[in-house]
C-alpha positions as a printed Julia matrix, in Angstrom:
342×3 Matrix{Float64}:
 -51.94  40.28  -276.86
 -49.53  41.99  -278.89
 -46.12  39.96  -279.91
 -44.09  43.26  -280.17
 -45.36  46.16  -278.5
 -43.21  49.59  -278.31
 -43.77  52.83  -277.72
 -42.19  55.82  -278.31
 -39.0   54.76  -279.6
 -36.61  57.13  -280.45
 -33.11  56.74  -282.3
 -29.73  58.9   -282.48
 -26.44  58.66  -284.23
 -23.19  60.61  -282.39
 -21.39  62.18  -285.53
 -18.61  64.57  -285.18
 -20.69  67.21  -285.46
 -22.93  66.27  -282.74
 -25.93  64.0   -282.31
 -28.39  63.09  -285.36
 -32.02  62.25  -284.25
 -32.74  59.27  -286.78
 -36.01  57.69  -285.72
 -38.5   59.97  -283.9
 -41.07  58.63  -281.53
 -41.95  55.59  -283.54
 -44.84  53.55  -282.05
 -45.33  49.77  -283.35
 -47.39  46.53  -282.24
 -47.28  43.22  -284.24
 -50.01  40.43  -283.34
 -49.65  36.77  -283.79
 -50.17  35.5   -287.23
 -50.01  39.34  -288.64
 -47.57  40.44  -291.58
 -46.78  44.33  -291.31
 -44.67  45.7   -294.01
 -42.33  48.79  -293.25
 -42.37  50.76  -296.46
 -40.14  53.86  -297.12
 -37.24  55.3   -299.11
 -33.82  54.45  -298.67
 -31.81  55.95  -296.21
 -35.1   56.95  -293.84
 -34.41  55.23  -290.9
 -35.95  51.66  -291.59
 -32.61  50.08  -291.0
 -31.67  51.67  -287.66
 -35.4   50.8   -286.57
 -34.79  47.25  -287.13
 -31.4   47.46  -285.02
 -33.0   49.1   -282.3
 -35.83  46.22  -282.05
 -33.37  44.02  -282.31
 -30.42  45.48  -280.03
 -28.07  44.91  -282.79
 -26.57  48.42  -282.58
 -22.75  50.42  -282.88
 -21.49  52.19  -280.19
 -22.48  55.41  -281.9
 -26.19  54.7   -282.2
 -28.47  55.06  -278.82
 -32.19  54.25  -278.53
 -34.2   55.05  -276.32
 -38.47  53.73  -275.8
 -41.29  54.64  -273.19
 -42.32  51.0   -273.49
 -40.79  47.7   -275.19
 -42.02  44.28  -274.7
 -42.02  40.82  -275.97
 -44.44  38.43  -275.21
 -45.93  41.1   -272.24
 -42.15  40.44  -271.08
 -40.64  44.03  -270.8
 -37.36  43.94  -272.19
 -36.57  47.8   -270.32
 -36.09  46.49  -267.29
 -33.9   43.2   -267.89
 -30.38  42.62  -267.99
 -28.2   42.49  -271.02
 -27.76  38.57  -270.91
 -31.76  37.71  -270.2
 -32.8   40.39  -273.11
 -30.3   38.88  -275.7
 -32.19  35.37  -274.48
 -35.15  36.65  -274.86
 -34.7   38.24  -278.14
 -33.07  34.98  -279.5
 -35.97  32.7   -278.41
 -38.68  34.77  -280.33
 -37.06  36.69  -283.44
 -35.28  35.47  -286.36
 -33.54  38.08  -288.79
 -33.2   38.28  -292.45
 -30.4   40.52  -293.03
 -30.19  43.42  -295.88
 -26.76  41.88  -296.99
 -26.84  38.29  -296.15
 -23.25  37.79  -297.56
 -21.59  39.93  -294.53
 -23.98  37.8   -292.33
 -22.95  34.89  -292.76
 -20.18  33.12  -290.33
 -16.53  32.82  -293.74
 -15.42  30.06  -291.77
 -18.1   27.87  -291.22
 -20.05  25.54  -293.74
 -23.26  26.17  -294.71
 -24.8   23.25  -292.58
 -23.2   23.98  -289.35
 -24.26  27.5   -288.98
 -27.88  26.63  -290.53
 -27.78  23.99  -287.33
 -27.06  26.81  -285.34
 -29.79  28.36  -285.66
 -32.11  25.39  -284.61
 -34.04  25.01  -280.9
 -31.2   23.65  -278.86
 -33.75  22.48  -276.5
 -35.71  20.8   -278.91
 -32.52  18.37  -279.04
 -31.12  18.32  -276.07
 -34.55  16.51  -274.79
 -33.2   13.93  -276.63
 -30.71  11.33  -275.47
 -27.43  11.88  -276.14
 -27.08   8.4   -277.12
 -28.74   8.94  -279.63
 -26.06  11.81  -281.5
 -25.88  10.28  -285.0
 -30.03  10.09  -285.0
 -30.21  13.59  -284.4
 -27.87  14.74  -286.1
 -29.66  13.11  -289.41
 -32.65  14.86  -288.3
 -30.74  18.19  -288.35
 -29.87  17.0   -291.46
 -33.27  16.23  -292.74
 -34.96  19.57  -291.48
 -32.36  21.53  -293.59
 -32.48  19.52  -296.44
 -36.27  20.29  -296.59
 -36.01  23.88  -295.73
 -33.72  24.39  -298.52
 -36.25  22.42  -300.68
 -38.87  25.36  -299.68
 -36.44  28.28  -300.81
 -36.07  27.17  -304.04
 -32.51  25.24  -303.76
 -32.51  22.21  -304.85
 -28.86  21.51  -305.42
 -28.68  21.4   -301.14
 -25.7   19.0   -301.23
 -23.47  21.59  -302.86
 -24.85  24.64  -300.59
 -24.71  22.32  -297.4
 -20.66  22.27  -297.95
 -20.03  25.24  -299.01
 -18.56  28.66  -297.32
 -20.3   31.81  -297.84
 -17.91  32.94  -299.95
 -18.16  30.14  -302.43
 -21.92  31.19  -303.32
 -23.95  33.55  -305.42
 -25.18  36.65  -303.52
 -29.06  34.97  -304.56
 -27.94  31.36  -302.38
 -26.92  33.54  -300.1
 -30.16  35.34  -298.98
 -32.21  32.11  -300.0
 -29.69  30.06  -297.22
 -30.01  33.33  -294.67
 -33.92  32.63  -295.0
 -33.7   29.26  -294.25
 -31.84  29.85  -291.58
 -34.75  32.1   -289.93
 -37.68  29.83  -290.88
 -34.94  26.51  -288.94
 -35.18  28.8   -285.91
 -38.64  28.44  -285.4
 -39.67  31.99  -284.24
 -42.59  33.81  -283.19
 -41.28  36.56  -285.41
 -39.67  37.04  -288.27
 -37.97  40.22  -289.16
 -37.04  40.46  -292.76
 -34.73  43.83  -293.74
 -35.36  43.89  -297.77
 -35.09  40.5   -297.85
 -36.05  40.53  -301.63
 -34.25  43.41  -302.66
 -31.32  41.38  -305.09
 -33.64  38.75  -306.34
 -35.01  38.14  -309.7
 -39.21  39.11  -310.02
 -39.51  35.06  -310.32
 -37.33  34.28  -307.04
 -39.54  37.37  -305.23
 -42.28  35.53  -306.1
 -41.16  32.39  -304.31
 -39.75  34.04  -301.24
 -42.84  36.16  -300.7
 -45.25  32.56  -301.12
 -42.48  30.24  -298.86
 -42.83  33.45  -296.07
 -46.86  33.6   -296.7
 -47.22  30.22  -296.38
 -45.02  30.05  -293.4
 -47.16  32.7   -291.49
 -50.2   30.87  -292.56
 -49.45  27.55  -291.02
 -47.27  28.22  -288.24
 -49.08  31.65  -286.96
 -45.67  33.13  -287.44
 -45.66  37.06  -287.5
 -43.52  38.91  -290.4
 -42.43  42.46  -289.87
 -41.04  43.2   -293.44
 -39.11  45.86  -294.44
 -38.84  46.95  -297.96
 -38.71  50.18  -300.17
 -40.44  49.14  -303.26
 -44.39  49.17  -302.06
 -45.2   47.06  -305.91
 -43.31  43.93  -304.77
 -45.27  43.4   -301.4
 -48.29  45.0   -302.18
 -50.74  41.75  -301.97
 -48.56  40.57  -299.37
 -48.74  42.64  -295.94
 -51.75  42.7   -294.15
 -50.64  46.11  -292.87
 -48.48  48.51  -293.8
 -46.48  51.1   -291.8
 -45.3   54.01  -294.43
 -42.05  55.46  -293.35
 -40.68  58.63  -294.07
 -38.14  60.97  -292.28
 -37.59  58.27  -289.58
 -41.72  58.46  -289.04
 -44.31  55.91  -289.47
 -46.26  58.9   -291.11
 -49.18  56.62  -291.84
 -50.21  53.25  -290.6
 -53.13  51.03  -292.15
 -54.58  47.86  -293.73
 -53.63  46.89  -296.99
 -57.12  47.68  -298.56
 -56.81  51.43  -297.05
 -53.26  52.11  -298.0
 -53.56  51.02  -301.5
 -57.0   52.23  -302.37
 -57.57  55.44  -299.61
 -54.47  56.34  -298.76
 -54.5   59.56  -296.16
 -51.23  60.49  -296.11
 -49.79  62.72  -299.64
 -46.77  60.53  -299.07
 -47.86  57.37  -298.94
 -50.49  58.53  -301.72
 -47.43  59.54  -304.06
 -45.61  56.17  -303.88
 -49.31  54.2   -304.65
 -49.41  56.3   -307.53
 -46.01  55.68  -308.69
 -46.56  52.18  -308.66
 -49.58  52.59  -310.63
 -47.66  54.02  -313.1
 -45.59  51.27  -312.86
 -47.99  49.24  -313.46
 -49.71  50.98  -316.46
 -47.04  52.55  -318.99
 -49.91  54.31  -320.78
 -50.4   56.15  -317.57
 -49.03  60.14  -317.59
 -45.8   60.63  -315.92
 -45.63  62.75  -313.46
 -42.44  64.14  -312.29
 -44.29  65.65  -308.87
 -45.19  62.21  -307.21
 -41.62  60.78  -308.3
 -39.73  62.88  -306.7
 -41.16  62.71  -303.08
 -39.7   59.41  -302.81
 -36.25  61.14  -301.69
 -35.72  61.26  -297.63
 -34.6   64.55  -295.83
 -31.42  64.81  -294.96
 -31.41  64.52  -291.11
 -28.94  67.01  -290.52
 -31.0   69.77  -292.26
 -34.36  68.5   -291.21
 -37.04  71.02  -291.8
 -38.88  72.89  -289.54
 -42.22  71.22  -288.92
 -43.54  68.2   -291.29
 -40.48  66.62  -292.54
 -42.45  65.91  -295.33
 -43.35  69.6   -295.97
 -40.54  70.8   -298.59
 -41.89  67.91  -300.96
 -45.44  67.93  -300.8
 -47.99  69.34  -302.87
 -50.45  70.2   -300.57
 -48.46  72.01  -297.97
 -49.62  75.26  -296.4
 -48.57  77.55  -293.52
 -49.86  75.36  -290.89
 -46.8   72.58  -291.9
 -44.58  75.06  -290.19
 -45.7   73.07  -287.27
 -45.03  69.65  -286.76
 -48.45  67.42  -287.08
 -49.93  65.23  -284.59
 -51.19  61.84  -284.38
 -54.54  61.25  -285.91
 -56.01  58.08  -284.68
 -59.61  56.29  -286.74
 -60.94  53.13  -285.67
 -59.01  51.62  -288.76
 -55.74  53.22  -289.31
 -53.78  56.34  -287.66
 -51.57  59.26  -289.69
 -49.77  62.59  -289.06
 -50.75  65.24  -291.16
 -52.29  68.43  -290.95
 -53.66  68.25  -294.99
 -54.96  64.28  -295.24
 -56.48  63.27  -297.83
 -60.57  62.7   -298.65
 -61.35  59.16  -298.89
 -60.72  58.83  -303.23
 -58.87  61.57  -304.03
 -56.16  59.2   -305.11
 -58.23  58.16  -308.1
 -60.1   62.03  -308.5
 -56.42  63.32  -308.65
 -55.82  60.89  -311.91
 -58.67  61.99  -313.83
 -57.8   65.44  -312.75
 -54.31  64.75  -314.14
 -55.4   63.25  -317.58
């Protein structure tokens, strides 16, 4: 049974110049114990996505789905008040800027205590107030211990304001794994580390999956830092999952030309002797939405692109990953392409 199941969910923005469709008929399930990475450029939609799962939206933004469900519960057809419950008791969030996230007027401590299973001590006798309290204590303490923190006395009684942007997003992530969710939704929750502190976020979150069954829906726009990471990957582009797959597909048959461009930038990445090449660098750039091509949004950039991306592409489904594209790919033409290249 799927964790988080929607379908067909579709995102606008009111501007002054009318309505911007953002995300377009987006379809996404994450299973217990899986770790899906959302990969795509800035400013294609990832962000709005995550607001829309999570109902933390502006007034100018409107979503709408065919089907969205937590737990088989179908959060469509609840009120405001039980959805918000229900979102709370199963999702944690790991914000893009954890700074702005964070409560200025409250220590550290209090609002990481906030974020932990009321009913897990309110079981407890009241009586017993200073007991639990230590054991808030304790659990933070330890949590802390897991990011990487290990001055927690100082971070425990501090304000947001009084820390590094790092502490920060290392105390934000505690703050998810104290909630105890089913899932954890992480929006570039790596993105102003150092490679080192990466490294330890990515192991404290794989480890965290591994013995808790705790799902991870990751989003991120470098594909190199979470590449052994995911075991699936959703590639985003133009407010599309254009191609979705397991991490040994994506990374070694890719179908889609625009996930195979950013696998091929990062082994460049990887391999300075490798040749440059300007065509698979810049695809990485998303359409503007209010000029959105006719057709494959994708179109304009790619290199195989013919007459029949005039029209947009449909859904191609295999028994081990889906795409839309009317060119795909041949299983190994990402490494034929190289050694047509050198």
């Amino acid at each position: 049974m799927a964790l988080l199941d929607i379908r067909n969910l579709n995102v606008d923005i009111k501007t002054p110049s009318g309505n911007l469709h953002i995300v377009d008929n987006v379809d996404l399930s994450v299973n217990e114990g899986e770790i899906i990475a959302l990969v795509g450029a800035p400013g294609s939609g990832k962000t709005l996505m995550l607001q829309a799962i999570t109902y933390l939206r502006k007034e100018n933004i409107s979503f709408r789905a065919d089907r969205f469900k937590i737990n088989n519960a179908d959060l469509l057809q609840m009120p405001s008040k039980k959805r918000r419950k229900v979102i709370g008791e199963n999702f944690s969030l790991i914000m893009q800027d954890p700074r702005s996230s964070l409560d200025p007027t409250l220590k550290i401590k209090y609002q990481i205590y906030e974020m932990m299973p009321k009913d897990k001590w309110y079981r407890m006798d009241r009586r017993l107030f200073g007991f639990i309290t230590r054991k808030k204590l304790d659990t933070a303490i330890a949590t802390l211990h897991r990011t990487g923190i290990k001055d927690h006395k100082r971070i425990l009684n501090s304000y947001p304001n009084e820390l590094s942007d790092v502490e920060c997003q290392k105390v934000m992530i505690t703050m998810a794994i104290c909630a105890e969710p089913k899932l954890i939704i992480a929006d570039e929750p790596i993105s102003n580390l150092s490679i080192s502190s990466r490294l330890q976020i990515l192991k404290l979150l794989d480890k965290y999956n591994k013995n808790d069954k705790t799902s991870i829906l990751i989003i991120c726009n470098d594909l190199a830092s979470i590449a052994n990471f995911a075991d699936y990957f959703a590639i985003f582009y133009g407010g599309k999952i254009v191609e979705f797959g397991s991490r040994h597909h994506i990374l070694h048959n890719p179908t889609h030309p625009y996930t195979a461009s950013l696998v091929r930038s990062m082994m460049i990445m990887e391999d300075p002797e490798r040749e440059f090449n300007y065509k698979e660098y810049r695809t990485a750039r998303s359409p503007d939405f209010a000029q959105m091509p006719v057709g494959c949004p994708y179109g304009p950039s790619c290199r195989y692109a013919n007459r029949k991306c005039n029209k947009r592409p449909k859904l191609t489904i295999t028994k081990s990953f889906r795409y839309f594209c009317h060119n795909p790919l041949p299983q190994g033409a990402l490494f034929q392409e190289e050694d047509d290249d050198s």
